[in-house]
N, C-alpha and C positions, 0 to 999 in steps of 0.2 A: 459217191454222192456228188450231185452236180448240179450248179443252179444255173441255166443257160442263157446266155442272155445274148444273143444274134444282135448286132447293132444295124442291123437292116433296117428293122421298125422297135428294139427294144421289148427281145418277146421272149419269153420261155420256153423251154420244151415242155410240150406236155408230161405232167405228172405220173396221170394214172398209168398203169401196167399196161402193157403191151397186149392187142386182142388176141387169140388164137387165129393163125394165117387166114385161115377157108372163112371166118369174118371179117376180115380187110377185105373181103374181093370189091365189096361196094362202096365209092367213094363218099365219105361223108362230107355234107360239109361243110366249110369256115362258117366259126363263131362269130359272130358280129365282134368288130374288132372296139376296144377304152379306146376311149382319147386317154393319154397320158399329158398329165398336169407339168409344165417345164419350168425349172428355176434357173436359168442359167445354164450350167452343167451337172444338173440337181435335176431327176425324173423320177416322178411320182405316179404311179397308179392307184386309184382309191380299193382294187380290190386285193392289194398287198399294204395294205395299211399301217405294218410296223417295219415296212422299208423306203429304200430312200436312195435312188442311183445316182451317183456320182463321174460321170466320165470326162472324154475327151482330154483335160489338162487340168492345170489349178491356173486360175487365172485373175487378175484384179478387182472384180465386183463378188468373186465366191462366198467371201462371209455374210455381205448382203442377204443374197439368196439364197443360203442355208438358213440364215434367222428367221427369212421368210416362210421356208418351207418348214421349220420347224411349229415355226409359231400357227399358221393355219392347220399343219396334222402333228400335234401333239403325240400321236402314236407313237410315229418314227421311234423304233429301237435302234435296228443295226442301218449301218453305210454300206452299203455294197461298190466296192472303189473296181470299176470297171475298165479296161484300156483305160487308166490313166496313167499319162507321161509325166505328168509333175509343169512345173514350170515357175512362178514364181514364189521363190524361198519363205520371204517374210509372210505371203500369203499363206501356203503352206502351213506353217508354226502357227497361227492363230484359226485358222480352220482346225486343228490339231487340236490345240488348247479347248476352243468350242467341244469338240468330240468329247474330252476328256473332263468339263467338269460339267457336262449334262450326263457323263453315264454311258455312253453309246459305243455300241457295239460295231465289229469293221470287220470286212469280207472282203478276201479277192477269190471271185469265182474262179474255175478250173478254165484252160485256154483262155484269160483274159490277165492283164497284167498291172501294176503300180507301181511307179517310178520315180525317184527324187523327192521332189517335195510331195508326192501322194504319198510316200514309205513314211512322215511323221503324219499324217494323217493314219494312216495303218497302224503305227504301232501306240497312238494313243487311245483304242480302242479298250473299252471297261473289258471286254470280253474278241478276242482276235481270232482269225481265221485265216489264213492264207493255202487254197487249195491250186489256187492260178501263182506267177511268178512277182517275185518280190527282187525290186531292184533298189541298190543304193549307191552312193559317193560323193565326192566330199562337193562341197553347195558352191556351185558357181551363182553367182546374184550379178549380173550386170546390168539389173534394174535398182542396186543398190550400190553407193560408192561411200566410201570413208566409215561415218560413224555407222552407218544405216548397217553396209554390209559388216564391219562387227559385231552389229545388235547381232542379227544372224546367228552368227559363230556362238556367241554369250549365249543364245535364246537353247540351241541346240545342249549345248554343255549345260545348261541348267532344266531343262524340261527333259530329254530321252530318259536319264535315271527315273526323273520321276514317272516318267512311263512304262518302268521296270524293262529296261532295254538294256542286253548283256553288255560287258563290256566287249565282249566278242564280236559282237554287233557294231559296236562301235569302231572297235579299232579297224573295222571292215571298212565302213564306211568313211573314216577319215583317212585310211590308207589307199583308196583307190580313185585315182584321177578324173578330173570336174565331167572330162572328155570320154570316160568309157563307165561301162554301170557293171557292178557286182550282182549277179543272179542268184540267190541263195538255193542250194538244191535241196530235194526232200529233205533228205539225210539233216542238211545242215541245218535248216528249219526246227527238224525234232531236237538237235544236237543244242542248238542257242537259246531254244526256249522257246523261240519265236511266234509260236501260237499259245493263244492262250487262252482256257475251253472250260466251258461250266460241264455239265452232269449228261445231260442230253446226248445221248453218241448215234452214229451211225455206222455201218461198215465202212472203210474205205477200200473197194475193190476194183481200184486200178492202182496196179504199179507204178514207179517212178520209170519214163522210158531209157531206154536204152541209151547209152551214149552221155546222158543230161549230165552236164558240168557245169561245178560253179565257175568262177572268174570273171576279169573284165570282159565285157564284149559291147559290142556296137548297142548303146541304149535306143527303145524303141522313141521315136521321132514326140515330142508331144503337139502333134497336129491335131485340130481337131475330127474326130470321126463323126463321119454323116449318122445324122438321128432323122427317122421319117418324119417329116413337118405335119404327114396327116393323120393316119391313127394307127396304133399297136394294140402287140397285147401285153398283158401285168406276166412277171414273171413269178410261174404257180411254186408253189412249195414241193421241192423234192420230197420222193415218198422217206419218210421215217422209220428205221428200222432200228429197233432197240440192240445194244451191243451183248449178246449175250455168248456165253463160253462156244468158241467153236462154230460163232458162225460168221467170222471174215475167216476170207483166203489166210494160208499161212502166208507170213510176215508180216499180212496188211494190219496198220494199225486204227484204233476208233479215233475220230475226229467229229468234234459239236458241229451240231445244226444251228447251221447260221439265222437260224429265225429264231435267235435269243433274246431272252427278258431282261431287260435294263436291271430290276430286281438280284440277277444272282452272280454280283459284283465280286473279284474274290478281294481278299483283304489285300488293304495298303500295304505299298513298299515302305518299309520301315527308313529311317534318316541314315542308317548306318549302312544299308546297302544299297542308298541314291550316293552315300558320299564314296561305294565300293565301284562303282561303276565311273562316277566322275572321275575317282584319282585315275583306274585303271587306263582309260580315255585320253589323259593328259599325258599319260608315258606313251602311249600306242600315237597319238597324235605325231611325233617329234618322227613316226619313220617315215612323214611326206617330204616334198622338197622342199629347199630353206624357204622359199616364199610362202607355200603354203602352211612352213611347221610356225613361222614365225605370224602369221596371220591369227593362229590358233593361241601361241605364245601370249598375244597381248591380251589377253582376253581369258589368262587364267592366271591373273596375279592380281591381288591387293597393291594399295598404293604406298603400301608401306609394308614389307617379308621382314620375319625370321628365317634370312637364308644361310645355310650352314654355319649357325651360330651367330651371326652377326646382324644387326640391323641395317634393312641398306631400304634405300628407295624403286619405285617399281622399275625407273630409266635404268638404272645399273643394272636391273638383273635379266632386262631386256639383254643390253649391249652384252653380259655375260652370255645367253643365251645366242645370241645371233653368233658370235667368236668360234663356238665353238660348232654350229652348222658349216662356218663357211671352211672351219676346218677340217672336219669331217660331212660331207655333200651326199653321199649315201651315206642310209642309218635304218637298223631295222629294232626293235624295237615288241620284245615277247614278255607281256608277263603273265607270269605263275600265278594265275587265280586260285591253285588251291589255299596258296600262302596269304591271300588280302584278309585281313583282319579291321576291326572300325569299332571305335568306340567317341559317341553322344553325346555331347549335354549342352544343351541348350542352344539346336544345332549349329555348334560348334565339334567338329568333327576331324579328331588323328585317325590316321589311316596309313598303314604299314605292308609291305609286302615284299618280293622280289620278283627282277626280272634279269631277263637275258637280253644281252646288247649283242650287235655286228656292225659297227663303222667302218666306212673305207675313204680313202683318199685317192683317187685315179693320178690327178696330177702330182701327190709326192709318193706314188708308190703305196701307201702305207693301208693294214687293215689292220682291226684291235675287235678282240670279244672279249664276251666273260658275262659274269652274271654280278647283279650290285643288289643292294636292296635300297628300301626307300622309305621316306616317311614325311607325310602334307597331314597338314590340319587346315579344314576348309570350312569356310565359313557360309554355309547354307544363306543364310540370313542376307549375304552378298553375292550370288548368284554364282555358288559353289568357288570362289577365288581363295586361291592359295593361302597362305598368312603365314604361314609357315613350312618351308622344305631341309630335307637333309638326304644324304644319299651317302653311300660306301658303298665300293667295290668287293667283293668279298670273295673271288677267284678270274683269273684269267686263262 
């Protein structure tokens, strides 16, 4: 299933079924083409009325003109995030936030792709699709400096859980460099969660191709793409075909139709597995470079920790922290999700687990593993910041 959207003039493939060949001989022909309606990087055709295209970049005026196009077609259910490269972070996160508390549902078509700051747009969607490529990595902001680009860091660590975003996910994204993008392939998609589909299915009968790997690689440019200035056409609804036994290809799996109802929301992420995603995030964070783990660091601590028994202020447990990056300069950093456990009240939240470590030191020589376990109680109410940490090593 595939919603086509050509950035020529922003047109679909036709829908209906294919004729029988010996009726193709005579050329039909073109429909009178919509005007589609333009918000910025927001395109609306009035005779797709519960969508809403989104491409080119994220860029400084976007929340504007989402409000706006929401506000004149109240319909808009889903986003269809189309070649989008992403671009500004803070934008980003509150275009996201929009997404997520009107309800709205998010699409990457098939050969079209989301990037950066379009991937929190994506993943705040009530209901998610991703049939085209999903890219992520850690938020370069050079349009924010000091507090601004922390807000950032803080906004990400405090909003993804609540977008029910793995921590696998995460630790993807805070582990791969400002300068290249993570591509998530089929597999890992199904593997992280990462679509997330109401009742509605269709076949999905094209394979993942050949070759298709995840890893960093060269992120696509967020330039803008040409949209025709004069008229298109709305892109039609893929035909519908109910999932029933035996009729996708073997191995193909069903996947929703992204022309979903704002109506069939699935239930909230509970507090104890937004505060299972945050902890896991904060350990997976520490295997970027010191600059970048220590960027993260300031920004997941109260101003005053129970750290390993003692009460200390946030500056000490900085400088503890920074001591021991600059001692060990690579760090990788795995934890055992089946062991995260979380218990609530009043979100106030402990959270317990293990993981496996591999630090090294080039210039002394030195590398050290093992597995530790760990235990944060975070204070939701504070935009998930530590309050308490403790750790033990428990093999080498």
């Amino acid at each position: 299933m595939c919603v086509a959207l050509p950035l020529g003039g922003i047109a679909a493939a036709p829908a209906q079924a294919q004729a029988p060949a010996q009726q193709q001989a005579a050329v039909q022909p073109s429909p009178p083409a919509e005007a589609a309606e333009r918000y910025g990087p927001f395109v609306y055709f009035p005779s797709a009325p519960n969508l809403l295209i989104y491409h080119t970049g994220v860029g400084a005026n976007d929340m504007l003109n989402l409000k706006k196009a929401l506000r004149e077609h109240p319909s808009i259910a889903t986003l269809i995030l189309q070649n989008n490269g992403g671009g500004l972070v803070h934008i980003g996160l509150v275009v996201a936030e929009e997404v997520y508390e009107r309800g709205l549902n998010t699409y990457i078509p098939k050969d079209s792709y989301c990037a950066s700051a379009c991937a929190f747009v994506y993943f705040a969607g009530r209901q998610r699709l991703a049939e085209g490529r999903l890219g992520v990595h850690q938020i370069s902001a050079p349009e924010m400096t000091g507090e601004q680009a922390q807000f950032g860091v803080s906004d990400i660590v405090a909003t993804l859980p609540k977008y029910g975003v793995s921590a696998d996910v995460l630790g993807i994204m805070f582990s791969t460099p400002s300068k290249d993008m993570y591509f998530f392939t089929p597999q890992e998609i199904a593997k992280y969660g990462i679509n997330r589909t109401g009742q509605t299915q269709v076949a999905q009968n094209s394979p993942p191709p050949r070759g298709t790997a995840s890893g960093p690689v060269n992120a696509p440019a967020a330039t803008p793409v040409p949209v025709s200035s004069q008229q298109g056409q709305p892109p039609a609804p893929a035909p519908v075909q109910t999932a029933h036994a035996g009729a996708a290809p073997a191995g193909a799996a069903p996947v929703a139709n992204p022309y979903m109802k704002k109506e069939t929301a699935p239930a909230a992420i509970s507090d104890e597995q937004k505060a299972i995603n945050a902890a896991a995030l904060m350990i997976q964070a520490g295997s970027g470079t010191n600059e970048e783990s220590m960027n993260f660091t300031r920004e997941f601590y109260a101003d005053t920790v129970d750290y390993f028994k003692k009460t200390r202020p946030k500056s000490e447990i900085l400088a503890d922290k920074e001591a021991y990056f600059a001692r060990w300069p690579i760090r990788r950093f795995v934890v055992d999700q089946s062991t995260l456990k979380a218990q609530c009240k009043d979100q106030m939240c402990k959270v317990v687990g293990i993981y496996d470590y591999k630090v090294s030191s080039p210039a002394r020589g030195k590398t050290a593993t093992g597995t530790s376990n760990f235990t944060y109680v975070l204070d939701l109410r504070n935009r998930y910041r530590i309050v308490m940490e403790d750790s033990e090593v428990i093999s080498r």
